[in-house]
N, C-alpha and C positions, 0 to 999 in steps of 0.2 A: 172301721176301715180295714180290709180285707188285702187290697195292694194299694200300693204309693203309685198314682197315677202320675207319669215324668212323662216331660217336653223337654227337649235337645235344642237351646239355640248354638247355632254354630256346625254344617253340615261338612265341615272339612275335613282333614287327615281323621282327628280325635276326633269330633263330633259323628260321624259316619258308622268311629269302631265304637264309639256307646251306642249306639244305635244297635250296630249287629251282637254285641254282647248281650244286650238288652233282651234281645230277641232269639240269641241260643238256647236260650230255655234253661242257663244257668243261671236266673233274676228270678226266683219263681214268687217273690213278695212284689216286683213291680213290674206294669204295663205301661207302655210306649205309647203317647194318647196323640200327641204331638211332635212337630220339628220346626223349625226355621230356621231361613237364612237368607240373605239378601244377594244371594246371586241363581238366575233364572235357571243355571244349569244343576244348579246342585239341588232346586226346589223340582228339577224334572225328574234327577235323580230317584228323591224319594217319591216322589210319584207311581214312579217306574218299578221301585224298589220295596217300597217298607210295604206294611199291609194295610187296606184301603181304610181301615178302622183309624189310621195313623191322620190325623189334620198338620195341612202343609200354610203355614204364614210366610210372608215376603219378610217379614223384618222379627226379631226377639220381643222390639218392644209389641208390635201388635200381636205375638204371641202371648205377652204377660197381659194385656189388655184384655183379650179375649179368650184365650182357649180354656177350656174345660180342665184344670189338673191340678194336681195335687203341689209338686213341685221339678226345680228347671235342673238340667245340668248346660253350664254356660262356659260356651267351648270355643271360644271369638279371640280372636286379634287383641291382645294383651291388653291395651290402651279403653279397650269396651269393657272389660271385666268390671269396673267397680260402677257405672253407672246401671250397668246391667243389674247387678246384684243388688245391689240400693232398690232401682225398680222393682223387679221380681219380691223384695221383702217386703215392700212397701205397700204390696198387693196381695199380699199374705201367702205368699207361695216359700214355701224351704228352699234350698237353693244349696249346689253342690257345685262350687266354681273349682276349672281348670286352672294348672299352677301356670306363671303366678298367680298373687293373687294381685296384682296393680304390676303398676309399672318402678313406682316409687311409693317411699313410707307413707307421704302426707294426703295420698289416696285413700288408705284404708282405714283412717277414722271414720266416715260418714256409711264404711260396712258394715261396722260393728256397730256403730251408732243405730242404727237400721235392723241390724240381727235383733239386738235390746229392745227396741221400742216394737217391732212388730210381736214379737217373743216366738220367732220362727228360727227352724235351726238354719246355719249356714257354715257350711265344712268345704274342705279343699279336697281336690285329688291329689294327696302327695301317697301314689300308690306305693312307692319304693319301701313306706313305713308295712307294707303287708311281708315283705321276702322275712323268711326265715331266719338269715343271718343276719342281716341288721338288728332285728329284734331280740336275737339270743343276744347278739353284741352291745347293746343299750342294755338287757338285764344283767350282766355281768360288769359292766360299768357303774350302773346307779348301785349293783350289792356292796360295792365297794372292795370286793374278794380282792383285787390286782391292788388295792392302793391309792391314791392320787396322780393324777396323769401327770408327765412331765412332758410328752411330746406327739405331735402326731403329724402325721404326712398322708395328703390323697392324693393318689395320680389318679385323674381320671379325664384320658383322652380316648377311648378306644367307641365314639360317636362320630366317627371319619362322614364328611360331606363334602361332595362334590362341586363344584360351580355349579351343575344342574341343580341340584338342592334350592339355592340360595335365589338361581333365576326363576325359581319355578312360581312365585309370589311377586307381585306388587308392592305387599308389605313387608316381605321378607327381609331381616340383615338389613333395616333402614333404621334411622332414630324416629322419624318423624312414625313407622309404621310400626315399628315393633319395641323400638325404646333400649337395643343392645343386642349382643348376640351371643358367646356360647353362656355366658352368666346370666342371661333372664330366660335363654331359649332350653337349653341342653341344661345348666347347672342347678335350675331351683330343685330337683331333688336333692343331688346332694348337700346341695347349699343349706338345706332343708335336715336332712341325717345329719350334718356334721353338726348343727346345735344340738340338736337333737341326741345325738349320745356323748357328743364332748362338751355340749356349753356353748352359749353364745360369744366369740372373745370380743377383748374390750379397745384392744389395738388393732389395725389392720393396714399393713404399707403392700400395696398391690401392682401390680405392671403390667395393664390390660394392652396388648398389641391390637391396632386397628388393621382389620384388610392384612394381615402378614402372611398366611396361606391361601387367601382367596379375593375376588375383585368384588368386595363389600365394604362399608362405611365403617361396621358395627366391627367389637373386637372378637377372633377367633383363634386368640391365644393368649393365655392368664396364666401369671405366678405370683401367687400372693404370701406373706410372713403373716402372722397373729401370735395374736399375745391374747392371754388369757388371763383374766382375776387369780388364780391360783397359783401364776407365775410359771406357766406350763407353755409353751409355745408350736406352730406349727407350719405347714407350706400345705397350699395350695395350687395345686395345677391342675388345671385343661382347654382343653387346645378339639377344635374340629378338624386340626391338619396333618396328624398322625396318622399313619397305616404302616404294619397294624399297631395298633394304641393298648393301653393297660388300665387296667381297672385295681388299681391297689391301697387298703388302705390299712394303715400301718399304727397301733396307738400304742405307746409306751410308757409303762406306771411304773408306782417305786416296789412293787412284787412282782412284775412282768411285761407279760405285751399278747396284744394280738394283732394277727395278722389276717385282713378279710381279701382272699382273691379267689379267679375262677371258679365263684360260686361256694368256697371252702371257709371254716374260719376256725382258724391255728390260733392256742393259746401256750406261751411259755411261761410256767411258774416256779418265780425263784424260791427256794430252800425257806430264807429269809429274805425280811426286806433290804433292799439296797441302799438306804437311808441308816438304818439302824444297825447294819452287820457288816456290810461287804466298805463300807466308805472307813470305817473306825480298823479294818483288818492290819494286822502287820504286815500280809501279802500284798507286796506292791501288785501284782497282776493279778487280781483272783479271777477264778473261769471256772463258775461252777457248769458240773456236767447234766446240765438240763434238755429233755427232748421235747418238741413239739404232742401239744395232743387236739386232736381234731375235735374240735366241739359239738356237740351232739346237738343236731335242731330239732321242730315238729315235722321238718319237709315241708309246711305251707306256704305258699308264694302266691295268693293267687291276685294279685296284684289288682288291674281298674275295676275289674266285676266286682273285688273284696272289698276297695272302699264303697262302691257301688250298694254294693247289699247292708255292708254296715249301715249306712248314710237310710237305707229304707229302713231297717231293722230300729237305729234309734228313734224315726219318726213312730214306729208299727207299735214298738215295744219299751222303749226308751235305754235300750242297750246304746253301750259306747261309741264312738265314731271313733275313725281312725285319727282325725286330722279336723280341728275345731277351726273353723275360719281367724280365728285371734291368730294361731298358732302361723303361719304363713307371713305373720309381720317381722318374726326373726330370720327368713330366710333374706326376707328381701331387702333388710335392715342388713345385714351382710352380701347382698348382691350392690346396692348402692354404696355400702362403704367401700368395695373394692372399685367401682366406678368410681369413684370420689377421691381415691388415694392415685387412682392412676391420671387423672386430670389437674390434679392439684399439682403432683409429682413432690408426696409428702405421707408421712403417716397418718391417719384420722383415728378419731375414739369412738366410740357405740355410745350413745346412740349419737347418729349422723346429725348432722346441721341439714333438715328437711328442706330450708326453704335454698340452704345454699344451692345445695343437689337438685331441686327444683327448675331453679333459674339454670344453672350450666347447662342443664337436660334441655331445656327449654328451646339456648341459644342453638344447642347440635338442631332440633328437629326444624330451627327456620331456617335451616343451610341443607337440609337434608336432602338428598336426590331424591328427584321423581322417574320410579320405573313404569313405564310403559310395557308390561307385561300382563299374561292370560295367567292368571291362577290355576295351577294343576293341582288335583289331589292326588295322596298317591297312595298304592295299597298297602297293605301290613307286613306285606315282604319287601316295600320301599320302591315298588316298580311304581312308574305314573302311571296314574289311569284316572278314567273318566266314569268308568265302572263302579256297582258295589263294592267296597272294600270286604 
């Protein structure tokens, strides 16, 4: 096999910009064989759009039924993710699903169940693991250079949306549609990073606001406490209601700290450890004179195309992926416990009570509003449009 021949179900925001990635001519190991989606305008779309060589299906599953390819990337309404993926494995296609990867924990047994038995790959796009500074930031964590973590703090609200945003979907910002809002929609990357180079934690007391910046169901403002196995603890926040918003995330060990913002990532390293020199001193206020040093990355970022290419490359070659479909069950194992701590109005432990979080989730989606709205796509500068993205 020469290229990974991919089909796109799901032709919306993401499904459209796979598509046009795909077909930059920055994929040079995969071809774009196929699409679907089950709405007439977005199949006219690519009609109108991709190139004629490209097969257009009304639905995903009669995509995995029939089209000619190698494997799917599955770009659908949260709640589709895991039957989709199950399908598509099931018919031997690879499969590279859109985060999340469920809605809740007790979904993504029967993916991985599926990945196993067919012995096809199945990986996430948690593109965020491609930037440059996260990944320096996770190698300088797991080397253990800083120490043991004692604390860390993320602000990340600077993904401001508008009530247009939110009306622009049917299923948008609904339970029954989307299953939550900035924590399943905006947070599974970080939610994603933050196990990912701090640890999954094992406490989590959460305060998820429903509708506080906007006229939605689902919550669009979160502050969360965790506890971690190592006795290290943290805050989380974010929020769609900020402008303008910050992106800071801040970790603190017993040799230093760093600090990851606009794109930058500051490390301060103390003399000695703060555990073994600075706690035992006679100086009641010691303040050593330490400077920021900016940490040197590779520059690569090249985030959906990267897991993109990875994802064909391990089929091609059996090089790494970014992001293993298991991996995806700790982010959402900590998007559900902070759902779970905020509806209980209590602290929860890791791993969650599935079937509790199950049934709550459950009782929101039969209360759920029904919107009466036209789905917009909208372009990569965020304008709406009806156009190729």
């Amino acid at each position: 096999m020469d290229k990974l021949r991919m089909g796109v179900i799901g032709l919306g925001n993401m499904g459209s910009e796979h598509c046009r990635l795909i077909l930059s001519g920055r994929a040079v190991e995969i071809e774009l064989c196929c699409v679907a989606d089950l709405r007439q305008e977005r199949r006219d779309w690519a009609r109108a759009t991709l190139p004629e060589s490209v097969a257009v299906f009304t639905s995903g599953q009669e995509l995995i039924d029939q089209a000619d390819c190698d494997a799917v990337i599955i770009a659908v309404p949260h709640y589709d993710h895991p039957a989709l993926t199950v399908a598509a494995l099931r018919r031997g296609l690879h499969v590279l699903c859109e985060k999340p990867v469920a809605v809740y924990t007790a979904q993504v047994q029967p993916m991985l169940e599926a990945a196993r038995e067919s012995g096809r790959t199945f990986a996430l796009m948690f593109n965020q693991r491609t930037n440059c500074v996260y990944r320096r930031m996770k190698e300088i964590v797991d080397s253990g250079e800083l120490g043991p973590m004692k604390r860390m703090a993320w602000t990340i609200t600077d993904w401001y949306r508008s009530q247009a945003y939110y009306d622009s979907g049917s299923w948008r910002a609904t339970w029954a549609g989307e299953g939550g809002g900035v924590l399943l929609n905006q947070c599974p990357h970080q939610l994603d990073l933050l196990q990912w180079i701090c640890g999954l934690p094992v406490k989590v007391r959460a305060f998820a606001h429903e509708g506080k910046w906007h006229d939605i169901e689902v919550e669009d403002d979160v502050t969360a406490y965790l506890e971690f196995a190592g006795g290290a603890t943290g805050v989380f926040i974010a929020s769609t209601g900020d402008l303008p918003g910050t992106n800071r995330l801040e970790i603190t060990f017993d040799k230093g700290k760093l600090i990851c913002e606009n794109g930058k990532l500051l490390m301060w390293k103390l003399p000695m450890s703060e555990s073994e020199g600075y706690r035992s001193s006679a100086d009641a206020y010691p303040t050593p004179r330490i400077e920021p040093i900016v940490v040197e990355t590779d520059g690569e970022n090249p985030q959906h195309i990267g897991v993109t290419n990875a994802f064909a490359a391990h089929i091609l070659h059996g090089t790494p992926l970014v992001a293993e479909g298991a991996e995806g069950l700790n982010a959402l194992m900590l998007s559900n416990a902070m759902h779970l701590s905020s509806w209980l109005e209590r602290p929860v432990e890791l791993p969650i009570d599935e079937e509790l979080f199950a049934r709550l989730l459950r009782a929101r989606r039969l209360t759920s509003r029904r919107k009466d709205t036209k789905d917009v796509t909208f372009s990569t500068d965020h304008s709406a449009t009806g156009k190729a993205l």
